[in-house]
Structures are given as structure tokens and as C-alpha cells.
ROTOR-800388 format. One record per residue (C-alpha): residue in one letter; residue number from 1; x, y, z. Coordinates in Angstrom, 1 decimal. Layout:
PT; rest; nr; X; Y; Z
PT; a; NUM; X; Y; Z .
...
END
This chain:
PT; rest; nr; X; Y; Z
PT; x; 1; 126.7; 117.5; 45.9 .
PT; x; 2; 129.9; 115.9; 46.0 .
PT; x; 3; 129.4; 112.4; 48.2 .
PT; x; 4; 133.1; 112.3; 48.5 .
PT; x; 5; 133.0; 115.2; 50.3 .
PT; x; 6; 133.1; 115.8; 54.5 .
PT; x; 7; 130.4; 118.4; 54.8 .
PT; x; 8; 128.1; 115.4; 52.6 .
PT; x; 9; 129.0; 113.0; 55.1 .
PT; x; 10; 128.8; 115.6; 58.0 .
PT; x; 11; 124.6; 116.6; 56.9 .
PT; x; 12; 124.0; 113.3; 56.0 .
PT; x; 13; 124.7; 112.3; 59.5 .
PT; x; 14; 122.5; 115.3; 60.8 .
PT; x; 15; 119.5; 114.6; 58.7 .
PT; x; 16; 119.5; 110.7; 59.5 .
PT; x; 17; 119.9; 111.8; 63.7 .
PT; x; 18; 117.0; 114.0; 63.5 .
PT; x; 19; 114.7; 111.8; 61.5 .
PT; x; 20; 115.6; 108.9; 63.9 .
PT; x; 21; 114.8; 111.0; 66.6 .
PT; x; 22; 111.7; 112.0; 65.4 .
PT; x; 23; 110.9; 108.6; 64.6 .
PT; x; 24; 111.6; 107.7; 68.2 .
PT; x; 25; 109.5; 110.5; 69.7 .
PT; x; 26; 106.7; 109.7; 67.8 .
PT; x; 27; 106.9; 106.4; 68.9 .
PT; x; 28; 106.9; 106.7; 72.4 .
PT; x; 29; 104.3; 109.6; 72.3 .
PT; x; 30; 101.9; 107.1; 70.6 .
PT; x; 31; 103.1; 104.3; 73.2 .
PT; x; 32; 103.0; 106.6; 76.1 .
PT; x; 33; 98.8; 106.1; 76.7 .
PT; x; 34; 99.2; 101.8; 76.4 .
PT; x; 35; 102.5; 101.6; 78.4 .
PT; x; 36; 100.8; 104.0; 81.4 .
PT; x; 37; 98.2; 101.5; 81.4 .
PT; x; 38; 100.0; 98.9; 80.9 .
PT; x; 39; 101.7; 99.8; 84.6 .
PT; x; 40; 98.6; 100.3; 86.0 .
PT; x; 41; 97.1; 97.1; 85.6 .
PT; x; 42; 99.9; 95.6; 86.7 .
PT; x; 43; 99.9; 97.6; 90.0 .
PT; x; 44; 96.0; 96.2; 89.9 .
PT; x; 45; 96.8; 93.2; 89.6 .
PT; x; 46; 99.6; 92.8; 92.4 .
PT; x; 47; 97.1; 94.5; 95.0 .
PT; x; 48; 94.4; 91.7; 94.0 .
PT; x; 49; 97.0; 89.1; 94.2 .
PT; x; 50; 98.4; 90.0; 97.7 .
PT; x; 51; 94.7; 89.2; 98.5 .
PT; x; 52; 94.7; 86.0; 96.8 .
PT; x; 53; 92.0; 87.6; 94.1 .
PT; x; 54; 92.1; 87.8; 90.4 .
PT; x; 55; 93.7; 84.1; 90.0 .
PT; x; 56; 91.9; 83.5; 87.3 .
PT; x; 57; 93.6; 86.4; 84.9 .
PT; x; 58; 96.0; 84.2; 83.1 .
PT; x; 59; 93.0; 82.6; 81.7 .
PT; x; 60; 90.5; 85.6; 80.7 .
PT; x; 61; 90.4; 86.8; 77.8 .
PT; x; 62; 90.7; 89.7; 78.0 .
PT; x; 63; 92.9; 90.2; 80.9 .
PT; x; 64; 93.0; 93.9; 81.5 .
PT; x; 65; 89.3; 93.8; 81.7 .
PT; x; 66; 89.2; 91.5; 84.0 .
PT; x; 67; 91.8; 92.8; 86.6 .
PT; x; 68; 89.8; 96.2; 85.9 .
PT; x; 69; 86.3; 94.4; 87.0 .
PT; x; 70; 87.9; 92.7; 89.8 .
PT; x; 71; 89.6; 95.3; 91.0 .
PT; x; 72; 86.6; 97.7; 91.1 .
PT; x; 73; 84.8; 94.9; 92.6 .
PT; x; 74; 87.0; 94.4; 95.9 .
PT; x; 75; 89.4; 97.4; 96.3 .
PT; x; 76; 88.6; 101.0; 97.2 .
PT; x; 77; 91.8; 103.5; 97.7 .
PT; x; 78; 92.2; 105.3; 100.4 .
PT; x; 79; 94.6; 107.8; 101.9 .
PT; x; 80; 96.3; 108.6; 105.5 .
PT; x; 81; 98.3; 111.0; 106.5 .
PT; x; 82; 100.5; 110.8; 109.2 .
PT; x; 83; 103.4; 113.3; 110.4 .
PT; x; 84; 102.1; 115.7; 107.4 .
PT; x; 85; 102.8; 112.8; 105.0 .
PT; x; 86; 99.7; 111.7; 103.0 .
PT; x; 87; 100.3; 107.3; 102.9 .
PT; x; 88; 97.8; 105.5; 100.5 .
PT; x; 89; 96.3; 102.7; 101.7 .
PT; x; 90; 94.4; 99.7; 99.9 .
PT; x; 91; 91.4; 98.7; 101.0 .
PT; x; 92; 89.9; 94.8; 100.5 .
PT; x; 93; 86.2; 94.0; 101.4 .
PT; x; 94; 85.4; 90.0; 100.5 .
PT; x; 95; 82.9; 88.3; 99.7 .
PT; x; 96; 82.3; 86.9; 102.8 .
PT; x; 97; 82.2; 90.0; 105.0 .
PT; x; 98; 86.3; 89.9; 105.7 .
PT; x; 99; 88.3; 93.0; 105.3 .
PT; x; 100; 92.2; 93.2; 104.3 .
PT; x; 101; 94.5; 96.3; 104.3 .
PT; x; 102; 97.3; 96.5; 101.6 .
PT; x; 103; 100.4; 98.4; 102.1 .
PT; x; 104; 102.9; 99.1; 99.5 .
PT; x; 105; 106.1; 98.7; 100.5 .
PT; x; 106; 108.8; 99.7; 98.2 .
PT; x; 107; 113.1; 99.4; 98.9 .
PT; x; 108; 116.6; 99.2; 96.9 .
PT; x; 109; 117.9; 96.1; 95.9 .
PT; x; 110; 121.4; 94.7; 95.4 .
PT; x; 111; 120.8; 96.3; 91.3 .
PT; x; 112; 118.1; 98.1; 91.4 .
PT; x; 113; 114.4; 99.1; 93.1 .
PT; x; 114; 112.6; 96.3; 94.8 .
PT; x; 115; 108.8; 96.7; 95.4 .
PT; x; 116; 105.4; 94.9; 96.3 .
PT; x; 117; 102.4; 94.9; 98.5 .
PT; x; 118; 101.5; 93.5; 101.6 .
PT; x; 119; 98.1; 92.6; 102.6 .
PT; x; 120; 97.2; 92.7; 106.6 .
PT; x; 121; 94.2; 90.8; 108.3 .
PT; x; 122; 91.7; 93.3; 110.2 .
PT; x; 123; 93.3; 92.3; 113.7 .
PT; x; 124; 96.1; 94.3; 111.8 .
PT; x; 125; 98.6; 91.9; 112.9 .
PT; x; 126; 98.2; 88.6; 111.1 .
PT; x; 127; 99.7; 89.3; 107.4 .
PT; x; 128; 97.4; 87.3; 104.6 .
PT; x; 129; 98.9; 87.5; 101.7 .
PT; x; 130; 102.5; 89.6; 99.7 .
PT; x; 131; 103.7; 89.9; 96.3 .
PT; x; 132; 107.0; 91.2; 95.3 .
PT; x; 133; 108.8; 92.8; 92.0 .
PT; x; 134; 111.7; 93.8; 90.8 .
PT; x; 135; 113.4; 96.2; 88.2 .
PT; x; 136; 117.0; 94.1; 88.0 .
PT; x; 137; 118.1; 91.5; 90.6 .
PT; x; 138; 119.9; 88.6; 89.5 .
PT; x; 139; 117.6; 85.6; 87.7 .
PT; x; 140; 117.9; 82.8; 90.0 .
PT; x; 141; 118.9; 84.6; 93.1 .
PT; x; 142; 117.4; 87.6; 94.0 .
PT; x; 143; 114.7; 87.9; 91.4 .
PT; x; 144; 113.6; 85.0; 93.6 .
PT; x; 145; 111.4; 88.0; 95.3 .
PT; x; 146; 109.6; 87.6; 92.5 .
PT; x; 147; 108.3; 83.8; 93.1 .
PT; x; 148; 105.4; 82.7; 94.6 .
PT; x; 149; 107.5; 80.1; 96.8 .
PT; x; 150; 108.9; 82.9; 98.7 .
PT; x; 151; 105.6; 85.6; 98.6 .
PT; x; 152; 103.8; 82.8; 100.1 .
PT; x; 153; 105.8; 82.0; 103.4 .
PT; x; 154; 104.3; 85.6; 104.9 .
PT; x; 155; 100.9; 84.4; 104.8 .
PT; x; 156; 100.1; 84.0; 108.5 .
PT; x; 157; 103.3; 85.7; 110.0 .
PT; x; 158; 102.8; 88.4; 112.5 .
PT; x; 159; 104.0; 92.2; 112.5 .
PT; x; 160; 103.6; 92.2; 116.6 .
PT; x; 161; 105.4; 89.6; 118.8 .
PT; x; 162; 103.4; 88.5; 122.2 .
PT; x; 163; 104.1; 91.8; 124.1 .
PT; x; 164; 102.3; 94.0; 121.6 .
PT; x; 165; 105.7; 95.2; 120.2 .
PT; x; 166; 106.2; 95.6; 116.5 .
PT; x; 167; 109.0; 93.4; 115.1 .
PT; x; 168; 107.5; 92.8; 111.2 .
PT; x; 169; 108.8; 90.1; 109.9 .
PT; x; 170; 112.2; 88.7; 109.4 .
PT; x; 171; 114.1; 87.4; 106.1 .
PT; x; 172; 116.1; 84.9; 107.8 .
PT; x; 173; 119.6; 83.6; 105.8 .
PT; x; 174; 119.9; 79.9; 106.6 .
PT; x; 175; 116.7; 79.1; 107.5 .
PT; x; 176; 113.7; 80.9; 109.7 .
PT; x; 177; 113.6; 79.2; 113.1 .
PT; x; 178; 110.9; 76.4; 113.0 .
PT; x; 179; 107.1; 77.9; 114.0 .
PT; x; 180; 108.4; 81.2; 114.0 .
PT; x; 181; 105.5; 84.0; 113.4 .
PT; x; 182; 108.2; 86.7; 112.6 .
PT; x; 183; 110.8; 84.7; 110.3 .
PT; x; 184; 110.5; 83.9; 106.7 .
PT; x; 185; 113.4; 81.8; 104.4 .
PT; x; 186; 115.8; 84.0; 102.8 .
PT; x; 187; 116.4; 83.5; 99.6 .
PT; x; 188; 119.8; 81.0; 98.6 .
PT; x; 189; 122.6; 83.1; 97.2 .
PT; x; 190; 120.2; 86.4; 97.3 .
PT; x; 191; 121.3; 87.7; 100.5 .
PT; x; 192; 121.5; 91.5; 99.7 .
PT; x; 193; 118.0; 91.5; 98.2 .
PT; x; 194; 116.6; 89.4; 101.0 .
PT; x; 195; 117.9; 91.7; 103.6 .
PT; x; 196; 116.5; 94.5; 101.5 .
PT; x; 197; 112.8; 92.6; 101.4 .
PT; x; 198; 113.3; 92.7; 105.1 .
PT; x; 199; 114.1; 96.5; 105.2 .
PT; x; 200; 111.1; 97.6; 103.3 .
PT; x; 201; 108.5; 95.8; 105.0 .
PT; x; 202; 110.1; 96.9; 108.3 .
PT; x; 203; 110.5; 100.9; 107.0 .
PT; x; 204; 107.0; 100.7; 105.4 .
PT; x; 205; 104.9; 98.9; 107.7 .
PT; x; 206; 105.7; 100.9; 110.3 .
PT; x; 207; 104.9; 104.2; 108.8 .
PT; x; 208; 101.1; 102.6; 109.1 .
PT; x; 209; 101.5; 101.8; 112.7 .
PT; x; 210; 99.7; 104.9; 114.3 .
PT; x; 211; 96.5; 104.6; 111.8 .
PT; x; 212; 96.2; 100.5; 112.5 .
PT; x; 213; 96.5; 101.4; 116.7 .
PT; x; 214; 93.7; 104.0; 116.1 .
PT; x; 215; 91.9; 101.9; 113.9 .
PT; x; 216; 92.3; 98.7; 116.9 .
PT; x; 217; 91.4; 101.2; 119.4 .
PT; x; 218; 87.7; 102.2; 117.6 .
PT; x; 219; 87.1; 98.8; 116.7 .
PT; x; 220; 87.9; 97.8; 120.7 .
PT; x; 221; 85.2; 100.5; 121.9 .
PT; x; 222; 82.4; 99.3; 119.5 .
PT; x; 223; 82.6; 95.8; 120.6 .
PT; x; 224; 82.6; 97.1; 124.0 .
PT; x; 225; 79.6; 99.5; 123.2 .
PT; x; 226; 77.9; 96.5; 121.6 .
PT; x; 227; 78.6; 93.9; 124.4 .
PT; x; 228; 77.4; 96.5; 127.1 .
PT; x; 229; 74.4; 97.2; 125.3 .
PT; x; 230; 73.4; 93.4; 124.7 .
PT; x; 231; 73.9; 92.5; 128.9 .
PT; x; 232; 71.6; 96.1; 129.1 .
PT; x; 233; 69.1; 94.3; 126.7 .
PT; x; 234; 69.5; 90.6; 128.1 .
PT; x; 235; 68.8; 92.5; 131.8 .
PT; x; 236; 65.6; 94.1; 131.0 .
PT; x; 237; 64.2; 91.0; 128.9 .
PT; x; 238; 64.9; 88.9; 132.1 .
PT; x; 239; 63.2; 91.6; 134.5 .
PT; x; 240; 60.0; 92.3; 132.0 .
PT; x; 241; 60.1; 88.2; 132.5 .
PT; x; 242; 60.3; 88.5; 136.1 .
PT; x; 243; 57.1; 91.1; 135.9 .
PT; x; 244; 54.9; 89.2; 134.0 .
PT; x; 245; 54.9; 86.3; 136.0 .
END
């Protein structure tokens, strides 16, 4: 074939594209398994995290055994639904006895998808622990989200003020008010993806709002059940006292 020729040029250009792209295929069918895992344990390991478990991964070695152990260990999945929407829910029992809840939350950024987890206390009020991602926010500004600086001002903010109404938790540009349970720091120069932290934990919170009353609500009754039954038990042991003497 003549090499000086257009139709030589024209199928060599054919036949390189399709081998390329064969290539390519091939290579991300034979990824495909690792990077799906590779996202999973990363979602693992952001759930133990907003529980402050799993601080010891950097350090393992092997890692993705180790997130896998811990997470079987601590977290069971579990699923709501509310208004015909199914919500998953995370479910952390500790060591000691104490149980967390982790929502996801997920929101847009000022480039791209913002996302993270958020862990709740079982009054369902007090937040524990958060973790934040990002797919494309602007190093030193917003990917700031990212940080533990900023994931650990939520610890120990409320999602209900005084009067039992739910107010989440602010991202406050200049500076949360000083002892405020609902304000957090905003991040310097990342205003956008601030505001947009503060939109996703306000939008996805409150999608959990009707399960955490119910849940309040049982948990209310048993300790009343329990309390009524102890003063029923106290009161007999004091009048079978009474009787035999």
C-alpha cells in the first residue's frame, strides 16, 4: 500500500482508534471490580470515622481489611422509609453500650458534589461526630470540607434549639457566635461551599426527623414502663416488710 496515500493515512487512523479503544475497555473492565471496592471502603471508612472509629487505619497493614473488620464489628445498615421513600440509615453500637446514628447527607458545591456523614447521639439531638468529601472544590478554600479542623467543630452541636424546634446547624461566615449549639465557622474564602455544607445537613437531616421523634417517643414510654414498674416493685418490697414484722 502506498503510505503516501490519504486512504493509508485514513485506515491507519481507524485501526490505531479501535485498538486504543479496545485497550481502554479492557482496562477498565479489569479495574472495574478493584475501583468498586475501592469506593466502598472508602464509604466504610468515612461512616467509622464520623464515629471517631477506625483511627488506626493509616497504620494497618492491610487497610482494607481492617476498615472491613471494623466496620463489621460496629455498624449494621438499616433502612427507613418515609413518605414512600426508602432512607438508609447507619447504625453504631460501641463498646461501651452507646449507640450513634449516621446520616448521609449529600449537596452541590460551588464545582461540583459535596458529600459526608453525620453521626447523631441516641438523644437524637446532640451530633458526635461528621466527615466531609468532595469531588472538585477549590484546594485551600472549599476543599477545606474536607479537613478535620472544620469536621470537628459539629461534635457536640445540636439539631434542636431549646423549644424542641429543628434548626440543624449553621455554617456561619465570619465567625459562629461564641457558645453557640447551632453555629459552626465557615470556612475563609469558601463561602459557596460552606453555605452548601449548611444546605445538606439542613435538607438531609430533616428527611430523618419523623423516624428520630418515633424513635424518642418509644424510648420515652420504656423508661416510663420501667420506672413505674420499679416504684410497683419498691411498693410491695416495703409492704411484704411491713408484714413480716
Amino acid at each position: 500500500m502506498d503510505t503516501n496515500k490519504n486512504s493509508y493515512t485514513i485506515i491507519y487512523a481507524v485501526i490505531m482508534v479501535i485498538v486504543v479503544a479496545v485497550l481502554l475497555a479492557l482496562a477498565a473492565s479489569l479495574l472495574k471490580e478493584r475501583q468498586q471496592r475501592n469506593v466502598e471502603i472508602e464509604r466504610k471508612q468515612m461512616i467509622l470515622k464520623s464515629v471517631k472509629l477506625a483511627t488506626e487505619s493509616s497504620a494497618a497493614a492491610d487497610k482494607d481489611s481492617y476498615i472491613e473488620q471494623e466496620y463489621a464489628k460496629y455498624i449494621t445498615d438499616s433502612s427507613i422509609v418515609r413518605d414512600g421513600a426508602e432512607l438508609t440509615l447507619y447504625i453504631c453500637n460501641g463498646d461501651n453500650g452507646e449507640k450513634f446514628y449516621v446520616i448521609p447527607v449529600r449537596g452541590a458545591g460551588l464545582w461540583g458534589p459535596v458529600w459526608g456523614y453525620v453521626s447523631l447521639k441516641d438523644d437524637y439531638n446532640t451530633i458526635y461526630g461528621a466527615v466531609f468529601d468532595h469531588k472538585s472544590e477549590t484546594p485551600g478554600l472549599g476543599a477545606e470540607i474536607s479537613t478535620d479542623v472544620f469536621a470537628s467543630q459539629f461534635g457536640g452541636k445540636s439539631i434542636f434549639d431549646s423549644n424542641g424546634n429543628y434548626v440543624s446547624v449553621k455554617v456561619v461566615k465570619g465567625g459562629a457566635k461564641a457558645g453557640s449549639q447551632h453555629e459552626v465557622d465557615a470556612i475563609s474564602g469558601g463561602t459557596i461551599t460552606s453555605q452548601a455544607v449548611e444546605e445538606m445537613l439542613f435538607k438531609n437531616i430533616n428527611e430523618y426527623l419523623d423516624f428520630f421523634s418515633s424513635q424518642a417517643k418509644t424510648r420515652a414510654e420504656a423508661i416510663k414502663a420501667m420506672s413505674e414498674a420499679q416504684a410497683a416493685a419498691d411498693s410491695l418490697s416495703v409492704t411484704n416488710h411491713m408484714e413480716n414484722n
